[in-house]
C-alpha atoms as an extended CHARMM CRD file, in Angstrom:
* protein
*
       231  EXT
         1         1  UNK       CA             66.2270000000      115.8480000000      103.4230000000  PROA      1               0.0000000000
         2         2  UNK       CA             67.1090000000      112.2170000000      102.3560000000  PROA      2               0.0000000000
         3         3  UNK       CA             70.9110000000      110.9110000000      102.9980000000  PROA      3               0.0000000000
         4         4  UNK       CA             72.3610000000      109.1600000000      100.2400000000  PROA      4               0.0000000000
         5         5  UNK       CA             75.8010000000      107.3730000000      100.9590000000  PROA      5               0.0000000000
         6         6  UNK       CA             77.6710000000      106.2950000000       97.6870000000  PROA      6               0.0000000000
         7         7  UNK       CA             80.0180000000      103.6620000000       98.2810000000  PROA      7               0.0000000000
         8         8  UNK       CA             83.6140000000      104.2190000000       96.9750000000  PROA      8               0.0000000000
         9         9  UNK       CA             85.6610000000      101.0880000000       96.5500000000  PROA      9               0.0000000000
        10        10  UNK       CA             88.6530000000      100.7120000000       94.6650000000  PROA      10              0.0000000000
        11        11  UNK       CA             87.9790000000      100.6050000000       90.9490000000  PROA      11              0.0000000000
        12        12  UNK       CA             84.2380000000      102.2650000000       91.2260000000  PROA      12              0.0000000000
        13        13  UNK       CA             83.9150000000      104.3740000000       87.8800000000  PROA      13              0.0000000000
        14        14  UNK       CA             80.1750000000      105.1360000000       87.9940000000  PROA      14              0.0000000000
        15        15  UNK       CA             80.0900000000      106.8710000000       91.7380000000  PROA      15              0.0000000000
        16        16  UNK       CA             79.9430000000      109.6960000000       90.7780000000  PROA      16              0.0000000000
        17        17  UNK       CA             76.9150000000      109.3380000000       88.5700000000  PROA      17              0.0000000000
        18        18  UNK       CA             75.3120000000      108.0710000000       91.0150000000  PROA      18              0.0000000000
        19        19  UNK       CA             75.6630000000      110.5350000000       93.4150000000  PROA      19              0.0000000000
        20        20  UNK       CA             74.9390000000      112.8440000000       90.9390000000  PROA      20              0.0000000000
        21        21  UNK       CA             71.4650000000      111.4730000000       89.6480000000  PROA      21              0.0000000000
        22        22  UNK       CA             70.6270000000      111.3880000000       93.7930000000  PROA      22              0.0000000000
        23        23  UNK       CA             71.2110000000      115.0570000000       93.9870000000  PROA      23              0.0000000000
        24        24  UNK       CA             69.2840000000      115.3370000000       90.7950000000  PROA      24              0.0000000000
        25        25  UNK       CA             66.3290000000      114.4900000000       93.2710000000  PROA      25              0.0000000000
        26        26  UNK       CA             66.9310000000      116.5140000000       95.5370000000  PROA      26              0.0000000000
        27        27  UNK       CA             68.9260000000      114.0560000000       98.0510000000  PROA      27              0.0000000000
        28        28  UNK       CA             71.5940000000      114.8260000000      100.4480000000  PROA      28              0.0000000000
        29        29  UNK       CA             74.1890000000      112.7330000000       98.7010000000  PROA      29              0.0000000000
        30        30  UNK       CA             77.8990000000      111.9500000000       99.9300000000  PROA      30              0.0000000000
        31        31  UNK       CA             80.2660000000      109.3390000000       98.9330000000  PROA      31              0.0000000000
        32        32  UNK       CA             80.9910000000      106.6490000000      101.8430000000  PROA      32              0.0000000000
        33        33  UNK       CA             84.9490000000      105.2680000000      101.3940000000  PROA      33              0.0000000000
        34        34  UNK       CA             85.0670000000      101.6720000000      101.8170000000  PROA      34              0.0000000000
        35        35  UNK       CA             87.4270000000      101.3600000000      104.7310000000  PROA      35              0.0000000000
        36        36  UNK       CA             84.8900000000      103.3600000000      106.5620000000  PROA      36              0.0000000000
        37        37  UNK       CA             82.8320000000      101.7590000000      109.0540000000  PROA      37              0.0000000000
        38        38  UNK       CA             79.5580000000      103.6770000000      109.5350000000  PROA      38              0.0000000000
        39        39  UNK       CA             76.9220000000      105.6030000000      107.0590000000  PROA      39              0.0000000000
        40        40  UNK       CA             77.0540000000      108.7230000000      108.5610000000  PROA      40              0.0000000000
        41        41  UNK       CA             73.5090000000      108.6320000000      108.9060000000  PROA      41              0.0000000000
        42        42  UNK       CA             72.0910000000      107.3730000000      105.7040000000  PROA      42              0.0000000000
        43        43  UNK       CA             68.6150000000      106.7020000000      104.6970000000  PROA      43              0.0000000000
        44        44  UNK       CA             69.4660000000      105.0300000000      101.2090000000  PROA      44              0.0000000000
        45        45  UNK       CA             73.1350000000      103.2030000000      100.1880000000  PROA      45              0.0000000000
        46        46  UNK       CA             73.7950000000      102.7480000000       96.9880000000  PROA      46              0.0000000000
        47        47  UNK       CA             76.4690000000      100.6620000000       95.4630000000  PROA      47              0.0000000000
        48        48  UNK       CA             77.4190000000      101.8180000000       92.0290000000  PROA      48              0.0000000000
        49        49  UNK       CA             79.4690000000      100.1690000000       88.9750000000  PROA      49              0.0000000000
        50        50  UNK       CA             82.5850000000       99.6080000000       88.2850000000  PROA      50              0.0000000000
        51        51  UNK       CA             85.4530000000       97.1160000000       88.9920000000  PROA      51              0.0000000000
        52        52  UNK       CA             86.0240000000       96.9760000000       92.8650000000  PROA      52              0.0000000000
        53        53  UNK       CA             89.3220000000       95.4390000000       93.4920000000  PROA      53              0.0000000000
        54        54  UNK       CA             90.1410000000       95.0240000000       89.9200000000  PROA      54              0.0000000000
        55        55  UNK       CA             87.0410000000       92.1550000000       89.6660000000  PROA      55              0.0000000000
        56        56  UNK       CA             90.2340000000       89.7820000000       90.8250000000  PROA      56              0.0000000000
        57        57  UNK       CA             89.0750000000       86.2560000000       91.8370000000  PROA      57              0.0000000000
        58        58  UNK       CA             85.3330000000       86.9830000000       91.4230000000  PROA      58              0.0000000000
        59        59  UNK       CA             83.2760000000       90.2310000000       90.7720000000  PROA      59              0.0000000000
        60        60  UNK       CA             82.8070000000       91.6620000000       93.8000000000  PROA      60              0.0000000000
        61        61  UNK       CA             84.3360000000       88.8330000000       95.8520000000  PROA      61              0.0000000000
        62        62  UNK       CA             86.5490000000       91.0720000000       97.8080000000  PROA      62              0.0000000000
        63        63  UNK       CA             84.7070000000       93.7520000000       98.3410000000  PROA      63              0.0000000000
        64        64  UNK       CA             82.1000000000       91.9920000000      100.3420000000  PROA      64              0.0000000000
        65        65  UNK       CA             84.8360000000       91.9110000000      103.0010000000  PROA      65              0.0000000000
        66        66  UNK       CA             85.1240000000       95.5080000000      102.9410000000  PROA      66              0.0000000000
        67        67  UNK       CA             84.8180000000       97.2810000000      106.4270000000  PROA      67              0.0000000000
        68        68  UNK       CA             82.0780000000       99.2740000000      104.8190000000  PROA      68              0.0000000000
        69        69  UNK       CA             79.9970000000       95.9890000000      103.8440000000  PROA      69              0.0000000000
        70        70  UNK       CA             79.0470000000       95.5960000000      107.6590000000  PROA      70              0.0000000000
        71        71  UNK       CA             77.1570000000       98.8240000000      108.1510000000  PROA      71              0.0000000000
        72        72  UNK       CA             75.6700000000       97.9410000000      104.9170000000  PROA      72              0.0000000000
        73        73  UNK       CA             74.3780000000       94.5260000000      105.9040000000  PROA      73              0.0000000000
        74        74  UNK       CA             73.0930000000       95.7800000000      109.1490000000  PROA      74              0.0000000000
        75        75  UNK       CA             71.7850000000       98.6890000000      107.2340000000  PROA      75              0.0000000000
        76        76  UNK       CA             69.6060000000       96.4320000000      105.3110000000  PROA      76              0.0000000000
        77        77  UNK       CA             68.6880000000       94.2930000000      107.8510000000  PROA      77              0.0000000000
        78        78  UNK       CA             66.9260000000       96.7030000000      109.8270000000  PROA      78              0.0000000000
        79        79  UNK       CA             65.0570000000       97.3580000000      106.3290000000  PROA      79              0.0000000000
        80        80  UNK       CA             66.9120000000      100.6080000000      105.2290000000  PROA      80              0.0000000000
        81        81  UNK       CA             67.0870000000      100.4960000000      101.3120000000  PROA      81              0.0000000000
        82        82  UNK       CA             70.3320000000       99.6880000000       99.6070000000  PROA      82              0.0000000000
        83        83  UNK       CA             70.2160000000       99.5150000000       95.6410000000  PROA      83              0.0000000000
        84        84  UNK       CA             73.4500000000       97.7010000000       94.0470000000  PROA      84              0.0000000000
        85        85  UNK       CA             74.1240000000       98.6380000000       89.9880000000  PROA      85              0.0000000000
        86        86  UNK       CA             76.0580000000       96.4900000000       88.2200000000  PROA      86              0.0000000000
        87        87  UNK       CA             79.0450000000       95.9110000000       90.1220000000  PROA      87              0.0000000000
        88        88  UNK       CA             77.0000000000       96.6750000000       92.9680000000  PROA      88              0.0000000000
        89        89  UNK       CA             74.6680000000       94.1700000000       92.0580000000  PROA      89              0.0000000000
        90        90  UNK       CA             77.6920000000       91.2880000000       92.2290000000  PROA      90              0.0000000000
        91        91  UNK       CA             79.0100000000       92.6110000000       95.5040000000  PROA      91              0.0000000000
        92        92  UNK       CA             75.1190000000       92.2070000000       97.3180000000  PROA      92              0.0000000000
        93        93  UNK       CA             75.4950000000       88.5910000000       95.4620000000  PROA      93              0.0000000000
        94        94  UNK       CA             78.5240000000       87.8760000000       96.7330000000  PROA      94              0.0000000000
        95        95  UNK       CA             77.3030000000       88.9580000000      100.7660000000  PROA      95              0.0000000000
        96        96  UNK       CA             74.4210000000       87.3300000000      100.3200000000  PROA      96              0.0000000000
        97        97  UNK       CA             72.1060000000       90.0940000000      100.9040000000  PROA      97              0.0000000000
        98        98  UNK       CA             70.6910000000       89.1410000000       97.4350000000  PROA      98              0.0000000000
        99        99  UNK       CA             70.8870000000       85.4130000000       96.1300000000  PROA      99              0.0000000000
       100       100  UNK       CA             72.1780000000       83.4470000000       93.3850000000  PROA      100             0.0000000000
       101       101  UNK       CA             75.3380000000       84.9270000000       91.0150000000  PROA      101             0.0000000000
       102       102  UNK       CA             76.7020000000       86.8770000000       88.3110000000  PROA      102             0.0000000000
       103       103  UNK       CA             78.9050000000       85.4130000000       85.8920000000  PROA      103             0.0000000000
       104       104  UNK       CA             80.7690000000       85.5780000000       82.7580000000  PROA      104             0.0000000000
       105       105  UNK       CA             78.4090000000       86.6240000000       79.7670000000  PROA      105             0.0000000000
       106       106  UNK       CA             77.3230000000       83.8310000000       78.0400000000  PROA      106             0.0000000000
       107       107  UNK       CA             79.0650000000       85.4010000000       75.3400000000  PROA      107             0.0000000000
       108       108  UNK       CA             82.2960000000       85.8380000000       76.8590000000  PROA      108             0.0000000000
       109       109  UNK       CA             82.4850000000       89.3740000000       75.5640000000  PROA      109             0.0000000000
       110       110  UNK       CA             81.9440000000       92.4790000000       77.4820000000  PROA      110             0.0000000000
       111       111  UNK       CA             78.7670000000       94.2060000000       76.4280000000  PROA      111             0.0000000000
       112       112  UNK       CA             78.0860000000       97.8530000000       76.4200000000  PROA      112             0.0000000000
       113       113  UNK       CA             74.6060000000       99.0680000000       74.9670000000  PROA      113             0.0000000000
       114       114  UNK       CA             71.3480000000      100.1030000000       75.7700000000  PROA      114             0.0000000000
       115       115  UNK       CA             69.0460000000       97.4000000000       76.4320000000  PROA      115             0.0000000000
       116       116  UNK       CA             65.2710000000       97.3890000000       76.8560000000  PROA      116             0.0000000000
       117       117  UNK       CA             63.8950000000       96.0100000000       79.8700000000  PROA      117             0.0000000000
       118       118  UNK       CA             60.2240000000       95.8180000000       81.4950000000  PROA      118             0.0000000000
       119       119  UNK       CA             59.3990000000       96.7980000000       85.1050000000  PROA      119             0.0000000000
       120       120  UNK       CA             57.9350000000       93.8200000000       87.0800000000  PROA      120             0.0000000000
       121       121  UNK       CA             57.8710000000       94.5920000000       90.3760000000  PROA      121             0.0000000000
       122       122  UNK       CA             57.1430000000       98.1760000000       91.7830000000  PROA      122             0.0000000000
       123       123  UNK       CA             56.5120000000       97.4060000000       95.3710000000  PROA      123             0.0000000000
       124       124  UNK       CA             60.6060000000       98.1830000000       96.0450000000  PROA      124             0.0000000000
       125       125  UNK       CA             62.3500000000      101.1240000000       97.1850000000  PROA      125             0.0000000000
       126       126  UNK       CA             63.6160000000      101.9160000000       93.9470000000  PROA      126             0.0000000000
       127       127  UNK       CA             60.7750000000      101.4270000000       91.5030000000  PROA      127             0.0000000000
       128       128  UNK       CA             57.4110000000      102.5590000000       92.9600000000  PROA      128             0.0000000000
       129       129  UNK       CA             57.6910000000      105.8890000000       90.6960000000  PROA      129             0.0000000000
       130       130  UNK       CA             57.1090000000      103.0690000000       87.9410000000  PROA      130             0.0000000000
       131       131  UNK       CA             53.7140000000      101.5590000000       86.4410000000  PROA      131             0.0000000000
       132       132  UNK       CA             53.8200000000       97.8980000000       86.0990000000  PROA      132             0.0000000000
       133       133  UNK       CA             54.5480000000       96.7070000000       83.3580000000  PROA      133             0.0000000000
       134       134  UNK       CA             56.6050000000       99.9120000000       82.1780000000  PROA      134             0.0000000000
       135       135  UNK       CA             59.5240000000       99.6780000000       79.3020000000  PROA      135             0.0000000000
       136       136  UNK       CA             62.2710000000      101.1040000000       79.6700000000  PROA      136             0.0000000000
       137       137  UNK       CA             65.7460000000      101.5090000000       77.2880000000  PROA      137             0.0000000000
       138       138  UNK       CA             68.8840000000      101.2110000000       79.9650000000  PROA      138             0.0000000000
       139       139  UNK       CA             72.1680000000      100.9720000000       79.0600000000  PROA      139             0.0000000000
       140       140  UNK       CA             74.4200000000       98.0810000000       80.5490000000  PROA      140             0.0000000000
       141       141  UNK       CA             77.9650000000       97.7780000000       80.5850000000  PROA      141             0.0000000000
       142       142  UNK       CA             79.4260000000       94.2330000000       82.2870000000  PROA      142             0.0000000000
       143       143  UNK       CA             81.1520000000       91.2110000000       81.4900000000  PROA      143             0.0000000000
       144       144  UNK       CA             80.0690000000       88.6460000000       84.8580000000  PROA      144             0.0000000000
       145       145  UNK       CA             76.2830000000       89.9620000000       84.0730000000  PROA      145             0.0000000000
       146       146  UNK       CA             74.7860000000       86.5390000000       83.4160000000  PROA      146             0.0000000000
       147       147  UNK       CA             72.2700000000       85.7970000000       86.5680000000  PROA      147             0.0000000000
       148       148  UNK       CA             72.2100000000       82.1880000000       87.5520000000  PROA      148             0.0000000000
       149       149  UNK       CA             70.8290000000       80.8400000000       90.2020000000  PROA      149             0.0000000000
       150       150  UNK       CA             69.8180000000       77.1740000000       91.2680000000  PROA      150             0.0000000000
       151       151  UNK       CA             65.9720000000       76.0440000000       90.2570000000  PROA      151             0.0000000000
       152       152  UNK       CA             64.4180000000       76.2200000000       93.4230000000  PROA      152             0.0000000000
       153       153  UNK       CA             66.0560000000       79.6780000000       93.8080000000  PROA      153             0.0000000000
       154       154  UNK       CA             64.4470000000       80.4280000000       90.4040000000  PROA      154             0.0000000000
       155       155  UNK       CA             61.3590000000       78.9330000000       91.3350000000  PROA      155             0.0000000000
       156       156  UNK       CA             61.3270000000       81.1260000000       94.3920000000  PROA      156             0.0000000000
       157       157  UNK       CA             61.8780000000       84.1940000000       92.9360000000  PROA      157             0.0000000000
       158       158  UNK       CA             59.8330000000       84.6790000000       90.0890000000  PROA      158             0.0000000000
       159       159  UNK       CA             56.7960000000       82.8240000000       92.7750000000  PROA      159             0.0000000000
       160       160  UNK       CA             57.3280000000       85.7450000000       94.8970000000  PROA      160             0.0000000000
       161       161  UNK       CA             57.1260000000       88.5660000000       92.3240000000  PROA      161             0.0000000000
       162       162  UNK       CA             61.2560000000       89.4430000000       93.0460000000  PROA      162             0.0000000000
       163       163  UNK       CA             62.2070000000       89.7220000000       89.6470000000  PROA      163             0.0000000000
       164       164  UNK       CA             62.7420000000       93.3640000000       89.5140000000  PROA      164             0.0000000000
       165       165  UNK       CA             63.7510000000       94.0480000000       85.8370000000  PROA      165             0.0000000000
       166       166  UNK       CA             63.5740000000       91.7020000000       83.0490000000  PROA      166             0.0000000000
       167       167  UNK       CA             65.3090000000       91.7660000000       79.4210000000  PROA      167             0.0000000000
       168       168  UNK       CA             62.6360000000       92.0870000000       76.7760000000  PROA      168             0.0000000000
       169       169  UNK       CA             62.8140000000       91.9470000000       72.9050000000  PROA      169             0.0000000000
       170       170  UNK       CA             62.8700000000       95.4780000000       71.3990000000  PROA      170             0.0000000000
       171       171  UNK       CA             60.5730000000       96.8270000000       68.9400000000  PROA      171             0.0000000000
       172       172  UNK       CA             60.7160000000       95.8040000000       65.4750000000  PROA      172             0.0000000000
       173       173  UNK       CA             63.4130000000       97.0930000000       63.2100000000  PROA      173             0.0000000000
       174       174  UNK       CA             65.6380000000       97.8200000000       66.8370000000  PROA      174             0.0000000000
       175       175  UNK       CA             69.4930000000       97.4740000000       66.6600000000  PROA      175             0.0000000000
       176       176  UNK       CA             69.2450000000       96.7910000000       70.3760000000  PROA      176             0.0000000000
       177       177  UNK       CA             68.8260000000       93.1150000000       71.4260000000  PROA      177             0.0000000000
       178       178  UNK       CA             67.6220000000       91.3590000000       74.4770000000  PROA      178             0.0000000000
       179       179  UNK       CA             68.9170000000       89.4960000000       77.1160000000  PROA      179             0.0000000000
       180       180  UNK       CA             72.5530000000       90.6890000000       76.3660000000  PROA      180             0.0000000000
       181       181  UNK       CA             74.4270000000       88.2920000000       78.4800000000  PROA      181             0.0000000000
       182       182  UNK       CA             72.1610000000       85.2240000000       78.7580000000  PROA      182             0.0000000000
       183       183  UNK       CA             70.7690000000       85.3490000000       82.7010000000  PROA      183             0.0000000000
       184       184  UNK       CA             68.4150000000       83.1770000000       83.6030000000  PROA      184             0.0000000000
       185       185  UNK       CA             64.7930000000       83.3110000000       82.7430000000  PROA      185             0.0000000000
       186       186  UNK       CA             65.8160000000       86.9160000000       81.3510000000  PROA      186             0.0000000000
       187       187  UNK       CA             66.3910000000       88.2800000000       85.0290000000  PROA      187             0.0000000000
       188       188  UNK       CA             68.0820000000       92.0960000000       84.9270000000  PROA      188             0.0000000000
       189       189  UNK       CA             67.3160000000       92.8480000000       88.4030000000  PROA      189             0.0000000000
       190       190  UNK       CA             65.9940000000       90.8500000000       91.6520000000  PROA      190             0.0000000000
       191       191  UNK       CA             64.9970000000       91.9470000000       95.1790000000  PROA      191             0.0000000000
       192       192  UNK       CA             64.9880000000       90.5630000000       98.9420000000  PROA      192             0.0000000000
       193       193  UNK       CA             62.1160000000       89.1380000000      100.1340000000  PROA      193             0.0000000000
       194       194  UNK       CA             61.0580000000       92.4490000000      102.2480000000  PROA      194             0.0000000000
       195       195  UNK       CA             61.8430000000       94.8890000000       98.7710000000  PROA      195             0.0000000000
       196       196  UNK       CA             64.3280000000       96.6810000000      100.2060000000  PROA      196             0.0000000000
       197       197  UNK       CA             67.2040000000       95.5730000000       98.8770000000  PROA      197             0.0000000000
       198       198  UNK       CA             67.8380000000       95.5800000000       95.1390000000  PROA      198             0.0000000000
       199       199  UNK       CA             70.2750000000       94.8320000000       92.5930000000  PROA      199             0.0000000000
       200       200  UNK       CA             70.2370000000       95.3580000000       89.0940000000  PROA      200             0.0000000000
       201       201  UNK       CA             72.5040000000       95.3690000000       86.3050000000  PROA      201             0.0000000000
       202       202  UNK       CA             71.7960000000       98.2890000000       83.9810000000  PROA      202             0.0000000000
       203       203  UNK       CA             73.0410000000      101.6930000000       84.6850000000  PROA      203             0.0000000000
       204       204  UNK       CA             70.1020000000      103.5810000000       85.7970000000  PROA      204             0.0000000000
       205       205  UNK       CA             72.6650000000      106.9230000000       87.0040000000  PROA      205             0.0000000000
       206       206  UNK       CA             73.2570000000      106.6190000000       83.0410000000  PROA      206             0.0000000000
       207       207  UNK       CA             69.9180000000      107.5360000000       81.8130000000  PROA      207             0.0000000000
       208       208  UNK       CA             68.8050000000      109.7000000000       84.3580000000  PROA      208             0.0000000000
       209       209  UNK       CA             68.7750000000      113.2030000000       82.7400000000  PROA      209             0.0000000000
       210       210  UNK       CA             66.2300000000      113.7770000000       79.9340000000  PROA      210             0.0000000000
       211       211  UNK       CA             68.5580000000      116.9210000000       78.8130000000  PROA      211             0.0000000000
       212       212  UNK       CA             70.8870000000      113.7530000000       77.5300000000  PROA      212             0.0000000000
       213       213  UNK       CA             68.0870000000      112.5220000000       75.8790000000  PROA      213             0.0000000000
       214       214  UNK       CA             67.8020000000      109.2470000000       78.3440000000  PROA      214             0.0000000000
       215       215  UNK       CA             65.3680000000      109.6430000000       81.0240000000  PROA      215             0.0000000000
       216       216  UNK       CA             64.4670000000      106.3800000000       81.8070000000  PROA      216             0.0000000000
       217       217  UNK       CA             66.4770000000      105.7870000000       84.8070000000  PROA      217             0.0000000000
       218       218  UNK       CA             65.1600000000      108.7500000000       86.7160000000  PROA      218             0.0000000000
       219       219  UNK       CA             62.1750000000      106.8270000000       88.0840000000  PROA      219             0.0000000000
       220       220  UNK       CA             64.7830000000      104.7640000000       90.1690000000  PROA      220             0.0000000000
       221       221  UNK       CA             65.9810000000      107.7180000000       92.0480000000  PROA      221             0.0000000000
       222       222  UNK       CA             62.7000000000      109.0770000000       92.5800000000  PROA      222             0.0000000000
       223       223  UNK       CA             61.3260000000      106.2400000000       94.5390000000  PROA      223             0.0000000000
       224       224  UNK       CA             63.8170000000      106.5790000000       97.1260000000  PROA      224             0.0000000000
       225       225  UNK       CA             61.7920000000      109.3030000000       99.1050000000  PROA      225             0.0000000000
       226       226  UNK       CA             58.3530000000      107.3070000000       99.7320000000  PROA      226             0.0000000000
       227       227  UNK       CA             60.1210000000      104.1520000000      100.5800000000  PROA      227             0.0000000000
       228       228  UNK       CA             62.5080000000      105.2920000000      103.2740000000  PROA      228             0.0000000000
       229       229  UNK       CA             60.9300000000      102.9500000000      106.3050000000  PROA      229             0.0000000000
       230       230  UNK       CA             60.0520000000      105.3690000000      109.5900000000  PROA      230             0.0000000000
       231       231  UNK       CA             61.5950000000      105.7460000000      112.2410000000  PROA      231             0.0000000000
């Protein structure tokens, strides 16, 4: 059976989603407290949302120095798969397992809605369930969710096929709009260079249960299985 740690820190609010949608797929899934120093064994780690620490100085600026944040990083560096949502996706920023940064919406307003997005890159540990290409409706729900990053990081990323998830326009006649917080080059989600790591900023754990009538998400938790590397 696959191990799933969840990663508590102080202020997560979408942990137990995310443990939840893992079980949903059969997973062994167990929440991981951040002054804890190992994984207890854990294929996949997932950081969920929230507001570790309060968001003081930075999004995710403090938690990188979590205790926890070191089995993570050597987690991912022998190429175990470690997905960051939302404020999980500012914390892998922030320890540069991912690059560039999130920051304030362009808007300066916090944004919570569904949002459509398009699957670019499936060769990850968290979207080969996906086609390429696919369209999905996600919901988000940040204020620090604008991606920046300098050119040459730009450059690199969208050269390599790392843009994970991109904003798109909706259909016609949609009340949902794209690019909610004005990222770069419409970035939603970005990998590492080897695929395992990934961070994204709409809630996949959110639309994960077609009973809610948002199924979207579900691929994301179904990958998990075929891309946990062997031992």
């Amino acid at each position: 059976m696959l191990n799933v740690a969840v990663v508590r820190f102080p202020g997560s609010n979408c942990d137990g989603d995310a443990l939840r949608a893992a079980e949903q797929v059969g997973a062994n899934a167990y929440f991981v407290w951040h002054r804890d120093t190992g994984l207890d064994g854990a294929d996949i780690v997932l950081l969920p949302g929230g507001f570790s620490y309060g968001d003081y100085l930075r999004a995710g600026a403090i938690a990188r120095f979590s205790p926890i944040m070191q089995a993570v990083q050597r987690h991912a560096a022998a190429g175990g798969p470690v997905l960051g949502i939302c404020n999980g996706f500012q914390i892998l920023c922030e320890a540069h397992l991912l690059p560039g940064a999130l920051l304030r919406n362009a808007g300066l307003t916090f944004v919570s809605k569904p949002v459509d997005v398009v699957v670019e890159q499936t060769a990850t540990a968290f979207t080969s369930a996906y086609e390429p290409g696919a369209r999905l409706r996600l919901p988000v729900a940040h204020g620090d969710g604008r991606y920046v990053a300098a050119p040459d990081t730009l450059r690199l990323l969208e050269a390599e096929g790392r843009v994970v998830l991109r904003y798109v326009p909706s259909s016609e006649g949609s009340p949902f709009q794209p690019n909610p917080n004005g990222s770069a080059n419409h970035i939603a989600g970005i990998a590492n260079g080897l695929g395992n790591v990934v961070g994204i900023m709409p809630h996949p754990e959110r639309a994960a249960d077609s009973m809610l009538g948002a199924g979207d998400g579900l691929g994301f938790f179904t990958s998990m299985d075929a891309k946990v590397p062997s031992p």
